[in-house]
Structures are given as structure tokens and as C-alpha cells.
C-alpha angles and dihedrals in degrees: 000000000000098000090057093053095056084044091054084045089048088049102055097040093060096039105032096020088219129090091203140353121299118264132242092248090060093041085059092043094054092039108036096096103048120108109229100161086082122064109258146167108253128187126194112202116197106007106180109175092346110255092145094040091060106054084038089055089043098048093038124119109245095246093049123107123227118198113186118202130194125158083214114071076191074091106052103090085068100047086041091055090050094049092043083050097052099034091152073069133096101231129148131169134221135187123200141047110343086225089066086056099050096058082121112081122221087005110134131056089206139017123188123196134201096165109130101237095193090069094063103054090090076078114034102178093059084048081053093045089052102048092043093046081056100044082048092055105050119092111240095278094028115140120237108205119192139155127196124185090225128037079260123151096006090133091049100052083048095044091055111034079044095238149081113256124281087219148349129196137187127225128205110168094073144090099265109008106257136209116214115207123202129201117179113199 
């Protein structure tokens, strides 16, 4: 029983890059400073189950757009159920490589990323490919919103945005602790 339990944890680290979902303390962290009293473009990268889509959905200007992105459509009954119960909402929702979905330069206000970063380093060209795919979607401005568990990737998300974070802030409260990184265009 045990050793399919550290399997299942295994599992989901490597795939998902969580053990479990994030905490409110790390939903408020990531979306604190963002201004959603203003119509914006905003872009969710690596829903899962949705923990950050839904507070983004609840705190969103009428008139903004929300785009929610997963590589897993496992996810998408729960995505689904947030946009059916907000229709007065933009949402749409989107299944694939981000980097399919960022084909539009200088498009979004906000993106917000739960991809786990760390996983991708075994190619670093596709690491590249993301975070330039990123860079290349915000609007001049725009405000790029990532956590890690580790420090990890801090130099990748500089060197290519070509320039050092505008912030960075720990969170405690969270299984495990998490840093999230900001990046303004």
C-alpha cells in the first residue's frame, strides 16, 4: 500500500510538478498584484484542476478575457464546471502546448503560469521555446506570474526576458513552500 502511494506521489511530481493543490496563501501570492479593476487579457498557464482559475474568474473585470491553458484535457471537467458556473465570464479554455497558443505576439495583460519549469530542463530548448513563447505574449507592460518550489530556473526566466526579476516572494504556507517569481515586460 505504501509503495503505491510514493509511486502515485512520484507520479504527480514529475507530471503535474504539485503534491497537492496549491494554497490560498499561494493563489493570493501569485494574484495580488494584479489589477483587476481594469479590463485585461489574461492567460492561465497549467490549470490542473483549476485552483487559480477560479479565484481569477471570481476577482476579473467583466470585460476581461480569460484563456486557460493545460497540456491535460484530464482536467477539463473541472475547468468546464468553473466556466458553466460564470457564464457572464470570457473564458475560454484551451488544451495543448502553450506555445501553440502564443502564436499572437504582445496579446495578453497577464499571464499566469503554474507550469513546473524544473521539469523541462531535461530539454532545454523546449524550456527556451516556452519562456520565449511567453516573453513574446505579453503586451509591453504585461505582467509575467510564476512560482517554483525550488529557486529553480530563475536564470532562465532573466536570461530570457533580458533582465533580472521584478520581484520574487516566498511563500510558506504551502505544500511545498513556493517562490513566485515576477517578471514585468
Amino acid at each position: 500500500m505504501s509503495v503505491n502511494f510514493y509511486r502515485q506521489v512520484r507520479r504527480t511530481i514529475r507530471e503535474d510538478g504539485m503534491i497537492m493543490s496549491s494554497s490560498p496563501y499561494l493563489v493570493n501570492a501569485m494574484l495580488d498584484d494584479i489589477d483587476f479593476s481594469v479590463p485585461a487579457s489574461l492567460l492561465e498557464v497549467g490549470s490542473g484542476k483549476g485552483v487559480f482559475t477560479r479565484e481569477i474568474i471570481r476577482r476579473m473585470h467583466p470585460r476581461s478575457t480569460l484563456d486557460v491553458n493545460d497540456i491535460k484535457s484530464e482536467y477539463n471537467p473541472w475547468i468546464e464546471a468553473l466556466i458553466d458556473s460564470h457564464p457572464e465570464k470570457q473564458v475560454r479554455l484551451h488544451n495543448g502546448c502553450v506555445t501553440q497558443l502564443l502564436q499572437e505576439r504582445e496579446h495578453y495583460d497577464v499571464i499566469v503560469s503554474s507550469l513546473p519549469l524544473k521539469n523541462l530542463e531535461y530539454d532545454p530548448a523546449l524550456l527556451y521555446r516556452v519562456l520565449g513563447a511567453m516573453r513574446d505574449g505579453l503586451k509591453p507592460g504585461g505582467v509575467y506570474l510564476q512560482y517554483q518550489y525550488f529557486r529553480s530556473n530563475k536564470q532562465d526566466v532573466e536570461k530570457v526576458f533580458g533582465k533580472k526579476l521584478s520581484g520574487v516572494d516566498f511563500v510558506l504556507l504551502n505544500v511545498l513552500p513556493a517562490f513566485v517569481y515576477r517578471m514585468v515586460k
